[in-house]
C-alpha positions as CSV (number, residue, x, y, z in Angstrom):
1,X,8.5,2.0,-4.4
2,X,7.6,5.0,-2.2
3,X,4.6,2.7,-0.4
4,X,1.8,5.8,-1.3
5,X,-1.4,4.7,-1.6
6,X,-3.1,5.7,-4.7
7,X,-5.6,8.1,-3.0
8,X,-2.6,9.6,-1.1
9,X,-0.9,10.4,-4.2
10,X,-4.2,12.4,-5.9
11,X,-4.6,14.4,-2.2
12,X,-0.6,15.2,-2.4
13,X,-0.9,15.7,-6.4
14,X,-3.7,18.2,-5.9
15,X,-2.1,20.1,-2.8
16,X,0.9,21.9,-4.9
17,X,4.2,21.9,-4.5
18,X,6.2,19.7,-2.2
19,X,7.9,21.6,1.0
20,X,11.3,21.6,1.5
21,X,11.2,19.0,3.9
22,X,9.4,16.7,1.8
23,X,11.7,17.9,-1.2
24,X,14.9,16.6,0.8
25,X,13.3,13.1,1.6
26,X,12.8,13.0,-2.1
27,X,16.0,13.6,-3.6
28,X,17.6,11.6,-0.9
29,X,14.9,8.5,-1.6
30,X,16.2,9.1,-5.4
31,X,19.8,9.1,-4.4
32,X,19.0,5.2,-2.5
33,X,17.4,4.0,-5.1
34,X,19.9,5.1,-7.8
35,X,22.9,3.9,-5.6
36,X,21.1,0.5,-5.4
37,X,20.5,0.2,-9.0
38,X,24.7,1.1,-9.9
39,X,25.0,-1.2,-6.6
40,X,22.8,-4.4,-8.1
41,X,23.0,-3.9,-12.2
42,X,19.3,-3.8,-12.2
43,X,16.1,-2.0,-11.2
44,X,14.4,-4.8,-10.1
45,X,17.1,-6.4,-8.0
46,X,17.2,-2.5,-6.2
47,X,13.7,-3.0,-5.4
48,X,13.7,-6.3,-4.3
49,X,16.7,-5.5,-1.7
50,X,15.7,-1.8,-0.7
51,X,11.9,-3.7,0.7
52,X,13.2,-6.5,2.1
53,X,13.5,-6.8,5.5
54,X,17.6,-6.4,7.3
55,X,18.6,-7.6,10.1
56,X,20.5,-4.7,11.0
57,X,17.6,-2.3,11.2
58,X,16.1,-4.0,13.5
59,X,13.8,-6.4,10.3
60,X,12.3,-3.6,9.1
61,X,13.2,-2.8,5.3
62,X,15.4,0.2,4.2
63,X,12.3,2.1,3.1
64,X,10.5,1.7,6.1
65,X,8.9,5.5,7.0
66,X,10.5,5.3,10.6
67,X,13.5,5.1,9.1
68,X,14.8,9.1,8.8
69,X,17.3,10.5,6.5
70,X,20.7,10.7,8.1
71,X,21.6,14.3,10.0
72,X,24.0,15.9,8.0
73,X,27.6,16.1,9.3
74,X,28.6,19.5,10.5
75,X,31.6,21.5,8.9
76,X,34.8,20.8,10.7
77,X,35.5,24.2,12.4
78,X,39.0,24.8,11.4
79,X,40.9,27.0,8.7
80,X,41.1,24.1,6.6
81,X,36.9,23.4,6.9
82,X,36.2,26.8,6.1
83,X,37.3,25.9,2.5
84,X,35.2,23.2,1.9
């Protein structure tokens, strides 16, 4: 699913812990795939539709690595935001 290749994965495994950066693109790759899985009743179905190619981005797939996580929205800064 993540598209490592296996010699990747031993270099990353052996380099300790993940850095934030890499942390966020892994909880939000997690939140995708379990969003597609509710989405599609089935793990393999997820799969299938998360690596195919759409034609709204452009052909590529929704896991392709240019793809970046979105920006987070900013607060609204009002009274009422400052409670959120």
């Amino acid at each position: 699913m993540l598209g490592i290749s296996p010699s990747t994965l031993r270099r990353r495994r052996t380099a300790g812990p993940l850095t934030p950066q890499e942390s966020d693109r892994l909880v939000c790759l997690a939140e995708v795939v379990a969003r597609a899985h509710r989405a599609l009743d089935s793990a393999e179905s997820a799969r299938q539709w998360l690596r195919a190619p759409h034609a709204l981005l452009g052909g590529a797939s929704s896991l392709h690595p240019q793809l970046s996580p979105p920006t987070p929205l900013p607060l609204p800064q009002s009274p009422a935001g400052s409670h959120i």
